[in-house]
C-alpha positions as CSV (number, residue, x, y, z in Angstrom):
1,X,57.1,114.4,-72.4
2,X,58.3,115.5,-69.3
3,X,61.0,119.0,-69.0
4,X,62.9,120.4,-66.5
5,X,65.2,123.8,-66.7
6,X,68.7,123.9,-65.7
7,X,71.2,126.6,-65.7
8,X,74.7,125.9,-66.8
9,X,77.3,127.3,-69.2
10,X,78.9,125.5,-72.1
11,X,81.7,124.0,-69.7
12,X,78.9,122.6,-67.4
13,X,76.5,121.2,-70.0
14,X,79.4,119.2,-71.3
15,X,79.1,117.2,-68.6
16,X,75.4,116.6,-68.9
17,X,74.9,112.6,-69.8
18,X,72.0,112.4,-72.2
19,X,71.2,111.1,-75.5
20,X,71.9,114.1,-77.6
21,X,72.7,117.4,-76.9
22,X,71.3,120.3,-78.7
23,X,73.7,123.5,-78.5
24,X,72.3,126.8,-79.9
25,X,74.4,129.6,-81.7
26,X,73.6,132.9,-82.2
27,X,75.4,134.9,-84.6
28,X,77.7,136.6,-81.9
29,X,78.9,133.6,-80.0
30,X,82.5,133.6,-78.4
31,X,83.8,130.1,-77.9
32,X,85.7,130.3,-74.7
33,X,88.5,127.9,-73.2
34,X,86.4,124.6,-72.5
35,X,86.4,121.7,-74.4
36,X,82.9,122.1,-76.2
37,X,83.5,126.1,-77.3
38,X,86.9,124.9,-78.6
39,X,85.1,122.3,-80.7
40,X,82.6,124.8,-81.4
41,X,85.5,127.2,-82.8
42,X,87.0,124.4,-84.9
43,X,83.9,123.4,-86.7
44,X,83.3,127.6,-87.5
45,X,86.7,127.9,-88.2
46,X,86.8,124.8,-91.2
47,X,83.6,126.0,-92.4
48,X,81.1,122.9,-91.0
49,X,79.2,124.6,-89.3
50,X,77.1,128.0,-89.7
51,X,74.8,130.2,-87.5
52,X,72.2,130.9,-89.4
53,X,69.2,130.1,-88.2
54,X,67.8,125.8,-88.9
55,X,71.8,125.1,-90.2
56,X,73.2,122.1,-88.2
57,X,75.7,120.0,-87.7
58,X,75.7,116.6,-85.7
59,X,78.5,114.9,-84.3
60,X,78.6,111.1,-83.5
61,X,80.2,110.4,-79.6
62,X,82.2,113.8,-79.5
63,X,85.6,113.4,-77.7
64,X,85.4,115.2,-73.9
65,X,81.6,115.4,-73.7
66,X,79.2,113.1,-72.1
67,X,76.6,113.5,-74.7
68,X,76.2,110.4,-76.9
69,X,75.6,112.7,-80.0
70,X,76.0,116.7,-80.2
71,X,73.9,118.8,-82.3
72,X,75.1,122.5,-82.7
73,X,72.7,124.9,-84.2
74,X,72.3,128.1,-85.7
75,X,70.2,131.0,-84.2
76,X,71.0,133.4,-86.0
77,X,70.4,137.0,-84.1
78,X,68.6,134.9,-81.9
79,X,64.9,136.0,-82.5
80,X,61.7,133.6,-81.4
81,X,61.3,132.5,-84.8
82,X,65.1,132.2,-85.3
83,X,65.4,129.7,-82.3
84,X,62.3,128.0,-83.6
85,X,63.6,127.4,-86.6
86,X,67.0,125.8,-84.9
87,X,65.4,123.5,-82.7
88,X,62.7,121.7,-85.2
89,X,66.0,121.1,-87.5
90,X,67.9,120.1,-84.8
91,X,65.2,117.7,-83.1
92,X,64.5,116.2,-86.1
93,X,68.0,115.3,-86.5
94,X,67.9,113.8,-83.2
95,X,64.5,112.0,-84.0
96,X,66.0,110.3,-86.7
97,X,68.7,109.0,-84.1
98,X,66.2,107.7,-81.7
99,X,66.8,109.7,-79.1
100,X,65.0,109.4,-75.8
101,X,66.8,111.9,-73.6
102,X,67.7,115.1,-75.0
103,X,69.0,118.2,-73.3
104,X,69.1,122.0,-75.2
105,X,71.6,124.4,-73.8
106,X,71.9,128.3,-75.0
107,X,75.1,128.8,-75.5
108,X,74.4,132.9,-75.1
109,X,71.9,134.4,-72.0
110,X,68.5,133.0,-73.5
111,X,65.7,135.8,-73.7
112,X,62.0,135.3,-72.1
113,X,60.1,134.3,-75.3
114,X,63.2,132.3,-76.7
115,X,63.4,129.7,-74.2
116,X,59.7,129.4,-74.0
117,X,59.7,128.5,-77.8
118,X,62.9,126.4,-77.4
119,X,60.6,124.2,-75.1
120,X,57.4,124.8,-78.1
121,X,59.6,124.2,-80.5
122,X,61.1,121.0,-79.4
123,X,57.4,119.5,-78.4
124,X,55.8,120.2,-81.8
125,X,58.8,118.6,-84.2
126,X,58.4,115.8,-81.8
127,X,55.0,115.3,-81.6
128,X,53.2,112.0,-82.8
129,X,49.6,111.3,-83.3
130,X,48.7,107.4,-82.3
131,X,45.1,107.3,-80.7
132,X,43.3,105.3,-84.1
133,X,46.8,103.1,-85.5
134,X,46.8,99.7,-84.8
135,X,50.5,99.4,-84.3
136,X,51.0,103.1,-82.9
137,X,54.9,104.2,-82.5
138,X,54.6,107.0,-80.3
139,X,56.8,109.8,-79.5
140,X,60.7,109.1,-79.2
141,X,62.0,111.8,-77.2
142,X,60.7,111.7,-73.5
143,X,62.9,113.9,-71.6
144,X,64.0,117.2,-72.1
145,X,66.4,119.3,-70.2
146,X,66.2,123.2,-71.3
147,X,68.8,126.0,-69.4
148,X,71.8,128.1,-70.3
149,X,73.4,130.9,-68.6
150,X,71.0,132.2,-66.3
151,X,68.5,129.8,-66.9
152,X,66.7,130.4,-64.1
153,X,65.5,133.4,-64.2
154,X,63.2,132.9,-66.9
155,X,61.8,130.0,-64.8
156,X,58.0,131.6,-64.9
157,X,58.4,131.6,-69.3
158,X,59.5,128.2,-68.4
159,X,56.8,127.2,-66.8
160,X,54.4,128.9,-68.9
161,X,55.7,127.0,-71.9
162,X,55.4,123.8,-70.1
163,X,51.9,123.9,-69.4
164,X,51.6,125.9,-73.1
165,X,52.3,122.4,-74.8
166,X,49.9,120.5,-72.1
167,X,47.5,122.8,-73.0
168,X,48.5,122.1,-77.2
169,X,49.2,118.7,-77.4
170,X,45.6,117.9,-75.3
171,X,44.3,120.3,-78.3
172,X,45.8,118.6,-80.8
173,X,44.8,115.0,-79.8
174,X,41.2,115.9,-79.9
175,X,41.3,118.1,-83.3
176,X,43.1,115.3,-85.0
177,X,40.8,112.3,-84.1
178,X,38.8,111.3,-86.9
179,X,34.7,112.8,-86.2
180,X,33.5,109.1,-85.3
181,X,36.2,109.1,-82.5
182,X,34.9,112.9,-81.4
183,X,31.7,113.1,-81.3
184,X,29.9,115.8,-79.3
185,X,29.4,113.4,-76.8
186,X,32.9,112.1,-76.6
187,X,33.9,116.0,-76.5
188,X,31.9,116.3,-73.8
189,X,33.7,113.2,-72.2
190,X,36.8,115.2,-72.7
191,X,36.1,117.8,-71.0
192,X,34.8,116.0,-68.4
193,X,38.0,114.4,-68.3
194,X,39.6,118.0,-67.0
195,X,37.7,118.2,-63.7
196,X,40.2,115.8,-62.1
197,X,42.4,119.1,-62.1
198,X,41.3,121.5,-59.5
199,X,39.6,124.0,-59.6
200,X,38.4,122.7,-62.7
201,X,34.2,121.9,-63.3
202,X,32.4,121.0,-66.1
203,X,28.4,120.9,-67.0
204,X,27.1,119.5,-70.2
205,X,23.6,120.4,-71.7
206,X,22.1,117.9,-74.0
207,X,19.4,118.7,-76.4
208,X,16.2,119.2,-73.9
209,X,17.8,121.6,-71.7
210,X,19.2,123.9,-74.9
211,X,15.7,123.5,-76.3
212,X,14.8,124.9,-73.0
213,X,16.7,127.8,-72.7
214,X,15.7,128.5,-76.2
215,X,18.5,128.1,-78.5
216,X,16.9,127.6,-81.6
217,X,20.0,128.9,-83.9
218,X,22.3,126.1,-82.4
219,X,19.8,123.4,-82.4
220,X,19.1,123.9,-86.6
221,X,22.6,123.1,-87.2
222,X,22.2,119.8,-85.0
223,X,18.7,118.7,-86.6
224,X,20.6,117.1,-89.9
225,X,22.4,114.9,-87.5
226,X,21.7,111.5,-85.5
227,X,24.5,112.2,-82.8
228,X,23.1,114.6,-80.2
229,X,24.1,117.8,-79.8
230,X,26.2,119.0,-76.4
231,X,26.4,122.5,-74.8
232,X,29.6,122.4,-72.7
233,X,30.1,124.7,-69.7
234,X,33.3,124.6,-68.1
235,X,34.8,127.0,-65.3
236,X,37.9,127.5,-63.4
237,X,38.0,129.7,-60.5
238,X,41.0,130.5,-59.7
239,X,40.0,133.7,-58.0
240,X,37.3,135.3,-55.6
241,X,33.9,134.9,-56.7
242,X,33.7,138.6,-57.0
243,X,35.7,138.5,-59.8
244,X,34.5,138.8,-63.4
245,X,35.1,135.7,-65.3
246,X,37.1,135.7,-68.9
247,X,34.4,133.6,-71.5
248,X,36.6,131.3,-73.9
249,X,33.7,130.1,-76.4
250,X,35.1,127.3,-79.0
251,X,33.5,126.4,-82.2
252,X,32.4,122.4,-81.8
253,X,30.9,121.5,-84.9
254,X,32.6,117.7,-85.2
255,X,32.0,117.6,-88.6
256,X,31.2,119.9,-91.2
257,X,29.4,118.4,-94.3
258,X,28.0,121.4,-95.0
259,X,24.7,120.7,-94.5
260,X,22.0,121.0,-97.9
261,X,24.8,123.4,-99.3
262,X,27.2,120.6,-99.9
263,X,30.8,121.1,-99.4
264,X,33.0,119.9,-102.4
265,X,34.5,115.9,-101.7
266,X,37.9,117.1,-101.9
267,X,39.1,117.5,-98.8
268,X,36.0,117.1,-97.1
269,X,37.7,114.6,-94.3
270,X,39.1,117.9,-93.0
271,X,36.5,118.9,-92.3
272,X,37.0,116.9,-89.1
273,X,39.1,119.9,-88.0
274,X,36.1,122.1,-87.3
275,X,36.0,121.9,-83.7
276,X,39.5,123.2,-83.3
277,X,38.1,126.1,-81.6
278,X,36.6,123.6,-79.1
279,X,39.7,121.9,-78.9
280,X,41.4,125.0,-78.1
281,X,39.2,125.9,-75.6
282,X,39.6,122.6,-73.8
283,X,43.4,123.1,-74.8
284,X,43.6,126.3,-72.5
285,X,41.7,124.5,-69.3
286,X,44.5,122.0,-69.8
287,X,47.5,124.6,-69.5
288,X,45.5,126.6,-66.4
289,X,45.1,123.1,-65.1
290,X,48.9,123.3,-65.0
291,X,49.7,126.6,-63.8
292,X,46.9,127.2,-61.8
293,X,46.8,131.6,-61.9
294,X,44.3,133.5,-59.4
295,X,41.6,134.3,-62.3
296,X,38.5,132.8,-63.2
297,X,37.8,131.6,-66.9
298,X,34.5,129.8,-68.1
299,X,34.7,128.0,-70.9
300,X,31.9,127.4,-73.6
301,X,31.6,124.7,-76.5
302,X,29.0,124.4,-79.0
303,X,29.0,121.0,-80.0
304,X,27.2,119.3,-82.4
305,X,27.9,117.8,-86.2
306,X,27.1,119.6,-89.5
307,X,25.2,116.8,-92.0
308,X,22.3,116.0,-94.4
309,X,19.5,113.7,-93.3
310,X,15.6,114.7,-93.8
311,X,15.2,117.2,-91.0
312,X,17.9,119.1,-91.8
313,X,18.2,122.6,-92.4
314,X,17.3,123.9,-95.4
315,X,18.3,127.3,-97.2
316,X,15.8,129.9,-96.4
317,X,14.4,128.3,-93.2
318,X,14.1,131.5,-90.5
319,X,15.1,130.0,-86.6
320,X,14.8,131.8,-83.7
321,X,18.2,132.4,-81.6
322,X,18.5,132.3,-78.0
323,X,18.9,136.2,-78.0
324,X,15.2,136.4,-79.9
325,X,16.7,137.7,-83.1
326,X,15.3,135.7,-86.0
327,X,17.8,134.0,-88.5
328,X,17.4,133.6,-92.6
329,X,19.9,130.6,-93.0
330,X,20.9,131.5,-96.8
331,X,23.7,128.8,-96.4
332,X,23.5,126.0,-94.4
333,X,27.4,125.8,-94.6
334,X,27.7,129.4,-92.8
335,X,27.0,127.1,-89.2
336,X,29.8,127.9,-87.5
337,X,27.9,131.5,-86.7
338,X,24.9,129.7,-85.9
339,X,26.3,127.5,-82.7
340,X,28.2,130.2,-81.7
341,X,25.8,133.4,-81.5
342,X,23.7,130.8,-79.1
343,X,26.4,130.6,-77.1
344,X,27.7,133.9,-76.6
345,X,24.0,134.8,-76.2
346,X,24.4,132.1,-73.0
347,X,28.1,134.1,-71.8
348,X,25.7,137.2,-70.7
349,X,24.8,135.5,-67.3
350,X,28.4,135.3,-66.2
351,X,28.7,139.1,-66.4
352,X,31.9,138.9,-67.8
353,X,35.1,141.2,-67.6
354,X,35.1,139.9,-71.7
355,X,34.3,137.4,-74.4
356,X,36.6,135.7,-76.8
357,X,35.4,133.4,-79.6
358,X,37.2,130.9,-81.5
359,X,36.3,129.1,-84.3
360,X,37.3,128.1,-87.8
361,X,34.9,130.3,-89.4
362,X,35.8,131.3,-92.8
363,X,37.3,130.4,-96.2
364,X,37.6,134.1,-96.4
365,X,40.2,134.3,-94.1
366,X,42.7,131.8,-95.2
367,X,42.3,133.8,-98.6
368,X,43.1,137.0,-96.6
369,X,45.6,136.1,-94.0
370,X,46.7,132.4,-95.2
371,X,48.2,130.2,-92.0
372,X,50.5,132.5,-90.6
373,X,48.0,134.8,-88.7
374,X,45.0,134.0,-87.1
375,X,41.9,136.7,-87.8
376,X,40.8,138.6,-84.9
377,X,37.9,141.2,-85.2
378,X,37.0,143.5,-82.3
379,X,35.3,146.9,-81.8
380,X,37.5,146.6,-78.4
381,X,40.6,148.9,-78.6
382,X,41.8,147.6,-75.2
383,X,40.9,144.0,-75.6
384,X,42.3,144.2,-79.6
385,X,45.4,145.0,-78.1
386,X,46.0,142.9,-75.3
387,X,45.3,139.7,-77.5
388,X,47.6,141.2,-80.5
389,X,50.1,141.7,-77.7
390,X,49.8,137.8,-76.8
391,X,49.8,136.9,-79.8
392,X,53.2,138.8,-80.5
393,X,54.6,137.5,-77.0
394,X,53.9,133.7,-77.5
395,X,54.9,133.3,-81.3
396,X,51.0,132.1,-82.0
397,X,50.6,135.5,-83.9
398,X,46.7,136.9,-85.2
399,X,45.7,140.5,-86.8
400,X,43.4,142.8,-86.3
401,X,40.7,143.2,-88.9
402,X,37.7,145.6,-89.5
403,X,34.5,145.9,-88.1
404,X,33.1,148.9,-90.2
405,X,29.3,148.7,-89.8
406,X,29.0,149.5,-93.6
407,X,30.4,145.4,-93.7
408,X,26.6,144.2,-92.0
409,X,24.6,145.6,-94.9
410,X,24.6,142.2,-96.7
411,X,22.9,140.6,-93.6
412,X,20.0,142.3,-93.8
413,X,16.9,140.0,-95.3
414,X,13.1,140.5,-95.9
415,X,12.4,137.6,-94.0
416,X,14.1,137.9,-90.6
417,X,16.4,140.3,-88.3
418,X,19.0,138.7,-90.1
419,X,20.5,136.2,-92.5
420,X,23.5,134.3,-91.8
421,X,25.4,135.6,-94.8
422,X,26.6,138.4,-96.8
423,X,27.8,137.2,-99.8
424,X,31.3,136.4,-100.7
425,X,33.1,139.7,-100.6
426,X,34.6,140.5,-97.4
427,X,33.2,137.3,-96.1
428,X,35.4,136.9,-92.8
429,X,33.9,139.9,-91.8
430,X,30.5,139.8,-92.7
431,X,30.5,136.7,-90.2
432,X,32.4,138.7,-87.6
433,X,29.3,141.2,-88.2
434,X,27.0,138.4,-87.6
435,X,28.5,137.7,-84.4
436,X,28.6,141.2,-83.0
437,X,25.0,141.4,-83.3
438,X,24.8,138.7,-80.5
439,X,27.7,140.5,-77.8
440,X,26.0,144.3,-77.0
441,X,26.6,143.3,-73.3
442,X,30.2,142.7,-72.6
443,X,33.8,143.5,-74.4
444,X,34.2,141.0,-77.5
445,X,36.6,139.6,-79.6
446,X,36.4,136.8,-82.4
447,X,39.4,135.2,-83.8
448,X,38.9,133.3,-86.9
449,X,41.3,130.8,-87.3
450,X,40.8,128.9,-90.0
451,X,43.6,129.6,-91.7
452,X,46.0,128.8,-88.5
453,X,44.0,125.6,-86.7
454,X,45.6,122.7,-88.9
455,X,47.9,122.0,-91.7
456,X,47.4,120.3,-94.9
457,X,49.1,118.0,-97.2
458,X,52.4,115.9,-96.0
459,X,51.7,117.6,-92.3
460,X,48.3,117.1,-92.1
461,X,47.5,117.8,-88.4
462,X,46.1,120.3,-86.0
463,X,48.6,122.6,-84.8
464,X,46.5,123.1,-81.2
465,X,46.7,127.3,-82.2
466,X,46.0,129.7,-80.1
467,X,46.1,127.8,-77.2
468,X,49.3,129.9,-76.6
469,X,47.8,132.7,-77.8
470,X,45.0,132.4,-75.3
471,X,47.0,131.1,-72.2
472,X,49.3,134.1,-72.5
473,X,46.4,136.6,-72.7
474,X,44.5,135.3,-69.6
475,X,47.9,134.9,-68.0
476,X,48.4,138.7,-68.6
477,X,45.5,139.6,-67.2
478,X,46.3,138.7,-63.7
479,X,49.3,140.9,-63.5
């Protein structure tokens, strides 16, 4: 999908040829004396058409414009989530018309955040998955123009949006793929597949050199499976060397069968999606591919698959972590913690300025936050903020949870440092707990986003969060 930003008024997008034209109302508008506000003012005026925000109204070959079809849409007071709303109502009407060219005009001064999820907006209700069909109809709509008045000047939001849904849709394609077309060593592949985007580089560990730098906690998740495991080290350096790196580190576990401590077969084929923390993480490389900012960000996957053969894991083996801690694995379904304290063990040699994990971690969340919020747990006041500030600025929203240390008590085991969980209450942040153990040497933060990383049901898909969330917190850092 390719997009480019214009600035014109309602006079000058008239004369915009293109499939269909999506024209967005807020709740204020003032049709002025050209031909598209007086049609505007007539369909208000008989009652067709109303601003609240996702109520449209399409219009087949309107007299005096050069759009084939016009779709006016409500914004309501014009909000993010208002003009999110809009555009997926409005693109899907425009889908349905096979529309390959599609232009989206403001018909009020757009605001920073607003056209960036006009452009969000517009890729995700458009968005097709196609890699494993046989007959695979891909995505209709492949141009889009965004602007209004003073377009322009939000060009950087623009841009950052743009690269946003690179960063996404490269996300979502690998989340989505079924686990026998995502290996860890097709993972690997992909993010192999980044370095042909400078300054990208990528490094992948198979199972002899993680044995050798000792990560024992990673390499009991792995044991269950035939596919071997990968550690994937990725880096952009966009920056002097001198400057502290920001560590990404995704969860990769390419499917999660929950090892001796069986998942439930219902929905157990979604269990696919529990490497979208991986996916995000090769999600973000994607976007800084795009924009390429002066800052330096290593990337870190743990990725291996979560099944039942007869050397698996079993409940109550002890394994030795890269950090030296010993593990009681009560739960061989509680793996997520287990790849990932190996790998933020392995973020200490890049001294960083900060670490942010990502992984679908916990049923516990979902139950606490659902899929509107991803969970994010840090003992970091200034990191805390910065990401709930990102979140808030890029519509891909998370919230802060505890970190009392009263949480870790139900870690603690005869039989080694620690087990790898504390029973069900509180369960997102026992694991959070976990994790801390294994960050003493830099600022940390884990978002758990369990409840946000995919849809279910009718939708059934990854939605590629927080790759936004991420992109806009790294991006803030350089300023």
């Amino acid at each position: 999908m390719n997009f480019e930003l214009k600035t014109f008024d309602l006079a000058g997008v008239a004369e915009e040829k293109c499939d269909a034209l999506i024209v967005l109302l807020n709740q204020t508008f003032k049709p002025g004396k050209d031909v598209l506000s007086k049609l505007v003012a007539q369909a208000l005026k008989a009652g067709d058409l109303e601003t609240k925000p996702g109520k449209v109204l399409m219009i087949y070959q309107p007299v005096g414009l050069a759009c084939s079809r016009l779709v006016l849409a409500g914004i309501g007071a014009g909000s993010a989530e208002d003009v999110r709303k809009a555009v997926t109502a409005a693109t899907a009407a425009a889908k349905a018309a096979s529309v390959k060219k599609l232009t989206i005009c403001f018909a009020s001064a757009p605001q920073n955040e607003t056209l960036g999820t006009a452009v969000m907006a517009v890729a995700e209700a458009s968005y097709v998955y196609t890699t494993t069909k046989s007959k695979p109809e891909g995505r209709v709509i492949q141009q889009v123009l965004v602007g209004g008045p003073t377009a322009a000047l939000f060009k950087p939001a623009f841009d950052q949006a743009v690269a946003a849904v690179a960063g996404i849709e490269f996300a979502k394609e690998w989340a989505n793929r079924p686990a026998n077309y995502a290996t860890p060593t097709l993972l690997a592949g992909a993010a192999k597949s980044l370095t042909k985007f400078a300054p990208i580089k990528c490094d992948v560990l198979g199972p002899k050199e993680v044995e050798k730098l000792g990560m024992g906690s990673f390499m009991a998740v792995a044991q269950g499976s035939k596919e071997p495991l990968r550690f994937i080290v990725l880096h952009y350096d966009g920056a002097v060397k001198s400057q502290a790196p920001t560590v990404l580190v995704g969860k990769g576990v390419t499917f999660d069968s929950g090892g001796i401590s069986i998942k439930p077969a219902a929905d157990m084929d979604e269990m696919k999606f529990d490497m979208c923390g991986a996916a995000s993480v090769l999600g973000v490389f994607r976007a800084l591919a795009e924009l390429k900012p002066a800052i330096n960000v290593v990337g870190l996957i743990a990725a291996s698959e979560n099944l039942i053969n007869g050397s698996a894991v079993k409940p109550g083996d002890v394994v030795t972590s890269m950090s030296g801690q010993t593990i009681e694995i009560l739960n061989t379904d509680a793996e997520g913690r287990l790849v990932l304290c190996d790998a933020l063990t392995y973020a200490e040699r890049f001294k960083p300025r900060a670490v942010v994990d990502i992984a679908t971690l916990t049923g516990a969340c979902v139950v606490a936050l659902g899929a509107v919020r991803s969970g994010l747990f840090s003992a970091d006041d200034t990191l805390a903020a910065a990401l709930l500030a990102a979140g808030e600025s890029s519509s891909d929203l998370c919230w802060r949870m505890p970190l009392d240390d009263a949480y870790a008590e139900g870690l603690k085991t005869n039989f080694a440092d620690v087990a790898n969980v504390g029973g069900r209450a509180g369960g997102a942040i026992t694991a959070a707990k976990f994790l801390e153990r294994f960050t003493e040497k830099f600022p940390w933060a884990h978002l758990d986003i369990a409840g946000t990383a995919w849809k279910s049901g009718a939708a059934k898909g990854a939605t590629g969060r927080p790759v936004a969330l991420l992109l806009a917190y790294l991006l803030a850092s350089v300023k």
